[in-house]
Biotite code that builds the C-alpha atoms (Angstrom):
import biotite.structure as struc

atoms = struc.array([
    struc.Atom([103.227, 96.219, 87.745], chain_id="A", res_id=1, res_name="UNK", atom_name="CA", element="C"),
    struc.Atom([105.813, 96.103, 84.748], chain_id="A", res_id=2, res_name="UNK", atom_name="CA", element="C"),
    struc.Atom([107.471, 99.250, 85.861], chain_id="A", res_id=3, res_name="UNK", atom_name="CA", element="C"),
    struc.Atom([108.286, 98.236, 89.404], chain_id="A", res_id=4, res_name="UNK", atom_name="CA", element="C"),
    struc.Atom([111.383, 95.932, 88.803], chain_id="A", res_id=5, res_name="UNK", atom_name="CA", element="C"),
    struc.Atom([112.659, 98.477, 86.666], chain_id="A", res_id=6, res_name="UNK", atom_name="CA", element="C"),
    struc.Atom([112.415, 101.197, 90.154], chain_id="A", res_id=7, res_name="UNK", atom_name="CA", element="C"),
    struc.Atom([113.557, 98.253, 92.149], chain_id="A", res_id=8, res_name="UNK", atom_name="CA", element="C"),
    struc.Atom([116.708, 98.334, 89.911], chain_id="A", res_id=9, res_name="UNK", atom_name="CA", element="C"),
    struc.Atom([116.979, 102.131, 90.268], chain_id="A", res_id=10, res_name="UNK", atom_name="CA", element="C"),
    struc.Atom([116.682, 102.074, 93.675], chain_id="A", res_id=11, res_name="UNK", atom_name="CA", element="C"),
    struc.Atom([119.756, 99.364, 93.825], chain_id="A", res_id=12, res_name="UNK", atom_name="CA", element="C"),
    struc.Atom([121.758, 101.713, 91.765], chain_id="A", res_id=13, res_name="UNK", atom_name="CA", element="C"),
    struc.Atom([120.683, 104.992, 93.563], chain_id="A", res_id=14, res_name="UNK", atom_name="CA", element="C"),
    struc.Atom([121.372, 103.094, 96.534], chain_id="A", res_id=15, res_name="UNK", atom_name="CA", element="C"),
    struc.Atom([125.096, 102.155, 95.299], chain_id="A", res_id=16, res_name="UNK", atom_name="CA", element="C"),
    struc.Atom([125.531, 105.490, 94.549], chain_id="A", res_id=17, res_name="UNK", atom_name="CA", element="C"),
    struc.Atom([124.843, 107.285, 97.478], chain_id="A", res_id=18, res_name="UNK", atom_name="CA", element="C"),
    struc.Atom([126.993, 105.250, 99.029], chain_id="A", res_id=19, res_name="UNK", atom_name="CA", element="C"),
    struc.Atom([129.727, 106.085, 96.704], chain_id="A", res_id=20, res_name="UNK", atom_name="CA", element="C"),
    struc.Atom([129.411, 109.779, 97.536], chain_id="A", res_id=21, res_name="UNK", atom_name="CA", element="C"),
    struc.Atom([129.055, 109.378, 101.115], chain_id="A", res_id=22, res_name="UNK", atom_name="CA", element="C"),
    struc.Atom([132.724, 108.280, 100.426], chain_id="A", res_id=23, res_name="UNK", atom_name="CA", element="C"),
    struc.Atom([133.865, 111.223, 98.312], chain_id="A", res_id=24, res_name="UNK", atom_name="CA", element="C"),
    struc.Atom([135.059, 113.601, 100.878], chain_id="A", res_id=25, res_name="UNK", atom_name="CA", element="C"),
    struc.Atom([137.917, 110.592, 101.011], chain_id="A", res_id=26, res_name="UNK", atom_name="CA", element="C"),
    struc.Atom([138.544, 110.696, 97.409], chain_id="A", res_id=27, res_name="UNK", atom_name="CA", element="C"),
    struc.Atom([138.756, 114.050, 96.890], chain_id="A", res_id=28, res_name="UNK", atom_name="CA", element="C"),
    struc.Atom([141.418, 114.608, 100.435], chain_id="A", res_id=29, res_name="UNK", atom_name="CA", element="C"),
    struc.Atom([143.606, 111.184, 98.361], chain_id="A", res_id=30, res_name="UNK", atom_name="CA", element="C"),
    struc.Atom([143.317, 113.486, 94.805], chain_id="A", res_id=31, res_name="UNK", atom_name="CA", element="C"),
    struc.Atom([144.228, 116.989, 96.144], chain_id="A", res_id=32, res_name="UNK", atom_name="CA", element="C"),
    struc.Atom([147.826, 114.925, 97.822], chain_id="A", res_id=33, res_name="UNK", atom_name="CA", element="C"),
    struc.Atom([147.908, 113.537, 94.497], chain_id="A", res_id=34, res_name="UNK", atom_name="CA", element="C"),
    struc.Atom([146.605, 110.202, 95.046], chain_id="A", res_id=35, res_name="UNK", atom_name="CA", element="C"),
    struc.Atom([144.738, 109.497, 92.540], chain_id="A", res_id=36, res_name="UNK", atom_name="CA", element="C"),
    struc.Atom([144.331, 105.726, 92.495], chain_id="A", res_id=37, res_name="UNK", atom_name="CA", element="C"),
    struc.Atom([141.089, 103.989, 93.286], chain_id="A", res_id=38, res_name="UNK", atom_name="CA", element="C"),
    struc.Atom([140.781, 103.168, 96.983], chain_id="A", res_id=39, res_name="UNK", atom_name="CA", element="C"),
    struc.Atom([137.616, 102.660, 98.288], chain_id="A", res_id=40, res_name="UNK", atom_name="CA", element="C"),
    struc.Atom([137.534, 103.100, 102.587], chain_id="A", res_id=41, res_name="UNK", atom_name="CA", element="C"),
    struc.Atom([136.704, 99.507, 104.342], chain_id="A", res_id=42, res_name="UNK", atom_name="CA", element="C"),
    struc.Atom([133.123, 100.395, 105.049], chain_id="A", res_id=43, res_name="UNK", atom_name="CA", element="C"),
    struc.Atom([131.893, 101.300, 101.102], chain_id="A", res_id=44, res_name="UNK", atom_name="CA", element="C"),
    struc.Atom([134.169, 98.345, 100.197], chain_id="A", res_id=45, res_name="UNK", atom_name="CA", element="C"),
    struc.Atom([132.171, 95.727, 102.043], chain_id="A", res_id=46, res_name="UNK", atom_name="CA", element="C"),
    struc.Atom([129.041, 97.128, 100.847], chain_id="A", res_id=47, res_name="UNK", atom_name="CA", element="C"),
    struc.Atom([129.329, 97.544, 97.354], chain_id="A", res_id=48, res_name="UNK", atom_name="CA", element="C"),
    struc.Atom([130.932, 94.088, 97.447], chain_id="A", res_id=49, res_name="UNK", atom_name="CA", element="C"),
    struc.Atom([127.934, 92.981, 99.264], chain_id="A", res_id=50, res_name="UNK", atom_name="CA", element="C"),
    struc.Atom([125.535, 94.443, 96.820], chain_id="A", res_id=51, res_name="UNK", atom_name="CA", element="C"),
    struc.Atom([127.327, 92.966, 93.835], chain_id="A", res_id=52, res_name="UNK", atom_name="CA", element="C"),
    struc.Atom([127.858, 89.469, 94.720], chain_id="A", res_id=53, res_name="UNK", atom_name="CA", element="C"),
    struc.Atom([124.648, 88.599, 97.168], chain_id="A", res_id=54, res_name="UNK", atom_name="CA", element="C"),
    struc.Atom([122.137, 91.502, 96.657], chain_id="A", res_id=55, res_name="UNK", atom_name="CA", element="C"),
    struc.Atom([121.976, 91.339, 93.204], chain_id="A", res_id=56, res_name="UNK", atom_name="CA", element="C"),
    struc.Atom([122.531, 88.084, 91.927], chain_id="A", res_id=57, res_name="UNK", atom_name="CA", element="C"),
    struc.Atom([119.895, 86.733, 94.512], chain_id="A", res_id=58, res_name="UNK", atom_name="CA", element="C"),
    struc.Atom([117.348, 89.730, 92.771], chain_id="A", res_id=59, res_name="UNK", atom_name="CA", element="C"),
    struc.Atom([118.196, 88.737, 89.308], chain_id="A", res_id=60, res_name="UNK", atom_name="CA", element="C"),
    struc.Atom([117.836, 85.190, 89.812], chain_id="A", res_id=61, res_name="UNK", atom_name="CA", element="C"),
    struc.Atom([114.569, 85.549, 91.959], chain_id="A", res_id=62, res_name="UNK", atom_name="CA", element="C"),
    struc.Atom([112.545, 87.708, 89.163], chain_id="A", res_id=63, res_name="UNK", atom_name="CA", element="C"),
    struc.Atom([113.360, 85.728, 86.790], chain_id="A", res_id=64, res_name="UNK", atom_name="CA", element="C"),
    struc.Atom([112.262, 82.557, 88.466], chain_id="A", res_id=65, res_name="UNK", atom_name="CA", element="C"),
    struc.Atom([109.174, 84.371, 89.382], chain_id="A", res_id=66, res_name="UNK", atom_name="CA", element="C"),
    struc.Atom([108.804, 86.122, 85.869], chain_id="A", res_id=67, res_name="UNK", atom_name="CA", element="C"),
    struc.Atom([108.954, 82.121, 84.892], chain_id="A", res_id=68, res_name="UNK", atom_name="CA", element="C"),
    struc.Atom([106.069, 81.057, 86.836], chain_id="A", res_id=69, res_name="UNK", atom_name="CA", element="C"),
    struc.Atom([103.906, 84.522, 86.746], chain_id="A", res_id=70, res_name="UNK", atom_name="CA", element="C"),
    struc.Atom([104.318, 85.371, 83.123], chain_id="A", res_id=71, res_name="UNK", atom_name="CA", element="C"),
    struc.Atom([105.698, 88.827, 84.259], chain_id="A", res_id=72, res_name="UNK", atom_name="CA", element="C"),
    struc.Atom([107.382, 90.950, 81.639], chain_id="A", res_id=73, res_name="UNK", atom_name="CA", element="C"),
    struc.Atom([110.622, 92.058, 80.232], chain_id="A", res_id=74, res_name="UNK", atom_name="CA", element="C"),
    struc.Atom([112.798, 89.003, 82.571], chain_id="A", res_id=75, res_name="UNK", atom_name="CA", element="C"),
    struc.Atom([115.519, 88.988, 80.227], chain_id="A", res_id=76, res_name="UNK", atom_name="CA", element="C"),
    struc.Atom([115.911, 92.507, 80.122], chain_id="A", res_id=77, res_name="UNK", atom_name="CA", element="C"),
    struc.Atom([115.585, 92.871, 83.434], chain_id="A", res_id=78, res_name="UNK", atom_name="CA", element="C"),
    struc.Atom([117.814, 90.327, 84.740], chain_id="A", res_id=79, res_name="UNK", atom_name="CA", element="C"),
    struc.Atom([120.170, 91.390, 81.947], chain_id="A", res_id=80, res_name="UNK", atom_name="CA", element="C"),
    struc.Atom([120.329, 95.194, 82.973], chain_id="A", res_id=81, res_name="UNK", atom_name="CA", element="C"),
    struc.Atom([121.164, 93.580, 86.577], chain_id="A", res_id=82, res_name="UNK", atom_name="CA", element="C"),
    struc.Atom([124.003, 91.562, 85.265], chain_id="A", res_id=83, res_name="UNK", atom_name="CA", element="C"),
    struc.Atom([125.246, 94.571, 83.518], chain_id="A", res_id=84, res_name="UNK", atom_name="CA", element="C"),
    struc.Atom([125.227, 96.847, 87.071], chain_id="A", res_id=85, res_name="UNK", atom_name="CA", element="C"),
    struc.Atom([126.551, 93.867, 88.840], chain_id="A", res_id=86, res_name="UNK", atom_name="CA", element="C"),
    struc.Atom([129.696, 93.719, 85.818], chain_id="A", res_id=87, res_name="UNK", atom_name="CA", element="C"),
    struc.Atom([130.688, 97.086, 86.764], chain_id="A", res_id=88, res_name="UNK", atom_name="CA", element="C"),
    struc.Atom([130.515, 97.360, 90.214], chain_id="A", res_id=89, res_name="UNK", atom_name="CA", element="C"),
    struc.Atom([132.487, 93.858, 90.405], chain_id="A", res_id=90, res_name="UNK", atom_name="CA", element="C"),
    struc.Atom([135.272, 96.042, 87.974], chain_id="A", res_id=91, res_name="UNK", atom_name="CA", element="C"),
    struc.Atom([135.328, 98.735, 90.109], chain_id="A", res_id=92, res_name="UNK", atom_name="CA", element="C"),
    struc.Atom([135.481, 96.684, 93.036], chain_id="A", res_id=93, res_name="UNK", atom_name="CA", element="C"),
    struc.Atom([138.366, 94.703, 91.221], chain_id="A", res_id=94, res_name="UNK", atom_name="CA", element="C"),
    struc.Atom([140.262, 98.194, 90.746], chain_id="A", res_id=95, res_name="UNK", atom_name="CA", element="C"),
    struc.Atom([139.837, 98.927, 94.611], chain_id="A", res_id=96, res_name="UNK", atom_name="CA", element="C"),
    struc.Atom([141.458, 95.375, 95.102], chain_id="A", res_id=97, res_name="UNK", atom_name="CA", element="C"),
    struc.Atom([144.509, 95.642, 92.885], chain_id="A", res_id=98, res_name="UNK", atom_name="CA", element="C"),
    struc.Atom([145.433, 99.346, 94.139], chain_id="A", res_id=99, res_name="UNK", atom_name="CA", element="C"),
    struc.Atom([144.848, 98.217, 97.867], chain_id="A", res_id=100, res_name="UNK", atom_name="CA", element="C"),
    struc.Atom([147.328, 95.408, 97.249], chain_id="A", res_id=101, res_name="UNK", atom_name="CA", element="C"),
    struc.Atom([149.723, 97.312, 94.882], chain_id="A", res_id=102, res_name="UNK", atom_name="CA", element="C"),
    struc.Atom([150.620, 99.373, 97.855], chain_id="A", res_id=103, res_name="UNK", atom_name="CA", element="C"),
    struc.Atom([151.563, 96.779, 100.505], chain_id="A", res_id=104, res_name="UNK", atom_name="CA", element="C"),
])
């Protein structure tokens, strides 16, 4: 039982990542012309910015309400390792904003 937030975490992350790759072919045609600013395509925008400001909050804040009533283990690391992914996907989604609006 301890061990399944922690997979429920990796998923998240696994899940962000793929994501992020299923975008690379676009990164890597912008880098070869020498674009190599952050610019994430429309579609992997809206769902890491989903993920980061609904997904995981809402996960964070529900274990550790539960970990509250349940006595389940580890909520503050838990719900701290999610703060942490949430951090630096809102950064990178912050990037993505500022080089999208640098160029019009």
């Amino acid at each position: 039982m301890k061990y399944v937030f922690f997979e429920l975490i990796l998923i998240i992350i696994l899940t962000a990542l793929m994501v992020l790759l299923m975008d690379l072919d676009n990164i890597t045609i912008r880098a070869m012309k020498g674009d190599l600013s952050m610019k994430l395509s429309d579609k992997l925008y809206n769902i890491l910015k989903y993920i980061c400001q609904i997904a995981l909050p809402a996960i964070g804040g529900l274990y550790f309400a539960l970990a509250q009533i349940w006595s389940l283990p580890y909520a503050e690391q838990i719900v701290g390792s999610i703060s942490a992914v949430t951090a630096f996907l809102g950064i990178l989604l912050g990037i993505s904003t500022y080089n999208y609006n640098k160029e019009e």
